[in-house]
N, C-alpha and C positions, 0 to 999 in steps of 0.2 A: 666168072670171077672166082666168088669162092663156093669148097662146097659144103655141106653141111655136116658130112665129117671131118674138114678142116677146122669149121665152127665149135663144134663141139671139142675135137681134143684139145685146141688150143685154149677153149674157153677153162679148161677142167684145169689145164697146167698153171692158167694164169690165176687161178682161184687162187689154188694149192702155194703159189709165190708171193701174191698180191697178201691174203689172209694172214699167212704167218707174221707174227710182227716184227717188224724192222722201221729203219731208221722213221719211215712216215706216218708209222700208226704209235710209233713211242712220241714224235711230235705230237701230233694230233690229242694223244692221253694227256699230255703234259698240258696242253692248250686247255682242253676240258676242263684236269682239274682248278689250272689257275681262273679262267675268266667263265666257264660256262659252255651248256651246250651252243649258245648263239656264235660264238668266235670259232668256238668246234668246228661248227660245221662250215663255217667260213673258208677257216682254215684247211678244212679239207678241198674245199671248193678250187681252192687257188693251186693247191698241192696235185690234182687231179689234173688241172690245169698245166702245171711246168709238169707232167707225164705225159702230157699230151702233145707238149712243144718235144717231148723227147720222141715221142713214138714217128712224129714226124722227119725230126732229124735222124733219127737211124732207118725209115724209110730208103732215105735218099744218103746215104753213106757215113752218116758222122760216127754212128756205133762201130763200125770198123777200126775209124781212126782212132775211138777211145782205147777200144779194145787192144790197138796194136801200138800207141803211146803213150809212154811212160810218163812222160809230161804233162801233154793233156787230162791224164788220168789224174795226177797229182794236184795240179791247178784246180781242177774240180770239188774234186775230196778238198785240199782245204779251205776255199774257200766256204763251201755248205758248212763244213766244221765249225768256222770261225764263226761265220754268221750265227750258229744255233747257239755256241758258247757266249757272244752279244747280249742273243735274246733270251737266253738262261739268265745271265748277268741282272738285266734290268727288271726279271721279272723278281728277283730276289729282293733287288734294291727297293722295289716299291710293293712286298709284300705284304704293309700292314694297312695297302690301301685298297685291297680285294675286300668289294662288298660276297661275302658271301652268304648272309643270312634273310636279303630281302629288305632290312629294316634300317631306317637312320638315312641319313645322309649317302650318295651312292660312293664309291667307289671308284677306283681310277678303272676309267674304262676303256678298251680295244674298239676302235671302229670296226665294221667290217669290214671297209677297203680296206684297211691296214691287216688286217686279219688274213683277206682273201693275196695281199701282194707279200707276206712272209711264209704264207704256207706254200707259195710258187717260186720262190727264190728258195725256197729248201727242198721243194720236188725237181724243179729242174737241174739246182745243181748237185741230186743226190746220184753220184758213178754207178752206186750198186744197178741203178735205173736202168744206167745205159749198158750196162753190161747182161746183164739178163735180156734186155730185148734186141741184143744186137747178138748174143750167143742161142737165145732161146727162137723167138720170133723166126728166124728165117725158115728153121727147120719146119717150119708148119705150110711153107710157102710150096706148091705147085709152078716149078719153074716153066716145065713145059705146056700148060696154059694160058702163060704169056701174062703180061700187064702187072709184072711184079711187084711195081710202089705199091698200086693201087690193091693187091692182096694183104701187102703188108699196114696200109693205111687203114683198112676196114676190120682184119684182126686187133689193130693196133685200138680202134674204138672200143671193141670187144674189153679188150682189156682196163682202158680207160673208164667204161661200165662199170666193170667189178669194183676196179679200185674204191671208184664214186660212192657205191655202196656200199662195200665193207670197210672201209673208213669211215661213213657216217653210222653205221652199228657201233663202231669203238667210239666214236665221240659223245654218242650218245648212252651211251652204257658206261663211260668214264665220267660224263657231268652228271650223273645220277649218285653218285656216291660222295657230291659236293653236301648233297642234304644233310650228311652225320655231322660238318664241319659248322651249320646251325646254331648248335646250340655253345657254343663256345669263342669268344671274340679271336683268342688264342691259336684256337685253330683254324680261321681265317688266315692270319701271317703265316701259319705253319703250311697252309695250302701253296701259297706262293714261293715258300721255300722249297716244296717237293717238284711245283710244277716247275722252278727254276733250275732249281738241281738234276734233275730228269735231263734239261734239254744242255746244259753241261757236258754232263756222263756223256750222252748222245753224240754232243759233238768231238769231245777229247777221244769217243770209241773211234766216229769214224774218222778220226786224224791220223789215227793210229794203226789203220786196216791197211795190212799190204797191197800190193800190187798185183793181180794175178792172172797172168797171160792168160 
């Protein structure tokens, strides 16, 4: 299958791609600061999740076809766009209902299915995804070993791994800094306006990212 120097290098590229932050760990921040580490991590949950639905379609060829249409690439991008501009939208609208200090009455709150089904609707339909692991992923593949899905399915875990984890460090290290917003009713609204405005920015960036063969 595979070997343990496949394992390793691949594991090391996918840190180094996975870690830096982009389009799912500026969601995931924005998530934190509005409702908490609880949706956080939700939200990472589901977001790991449509990585997962990607890792398998470029398995079995859809990364190609993104890769190689201009169309399908575009359909993609805006619709994740649009969707994060939505849920920017509504989380501004209902920003002075973020309990963030523990105390009173709660706050409008996130289910975690709702939490775990928008951070998968913004993992799977984020392009960058598929383009990274339909340009990156094969190279780490041993063709003349044979059983190529099945290489690319089990690196494809690998990386799915990482994500799971360094996604739940940023969420958890972004709802930790909900604590200074405490002491002030003010900056409860002011929270929802940052974490709504974040997933905005986010999505007007990537509406706005060419295309890149």
């Amino acid at each position: 299958m595979i070997t343990v120097d496949q394992l390793l290098a691949f594991g090391l590229a996918a840190l180094i791609l996975i870690a830096i932050p982009g389009p799912s760990v500026v969601f995931v921040i924005g998530r934190a600061l509005s409702y908490g580490r609880g949706v956080a991590l939700a939200t990472v949950l589901g977001n790991s999740l449509g990585l997962l639905v990607i890792v398998v379609l470029v398995a079995f060829g859809l990364g190609i076809v993104v890769q190689e249409s201009i169309a399908v690439f575009t359909v993609l991008k805006l619709a994740g766009a649009a969707y994060l501009v939505w849920l920017g939208i509504q989380a501004i609208r209902h920003r002075k209902a973020f309990d963030v200090g523990g105390a009173g009455p709660p706050g409008r709150v996130l289910s975690t299915r709702t939490a775990v089904r928008q951070g998968f609707v913004v993992g799977i339909s984020n392009p960058k995804a598929f383009m990274i692991f339909a340009a990156v992923l094969p190279q780490f593949i041993d063709r003349g070993a044979g059983h190529v899905q099945t290489q690319m399915l089990l690196l494809g875990l690998v990386a799915f791994t990482i994500g799971l984890l360094s996604d739940s460090l940023w969420a958890v290290i972004a709802s930790r800094l909900r604590s200074w917003f405490n002491a002030s009713p003010r900056r409860g609204a002011a929270l929802g306006a940052v974490g709504g405005t974040s997933m905005i920015g986010l999505g007007v960036g990537l509406a706005v990212t060419g295309h890149q063969p």
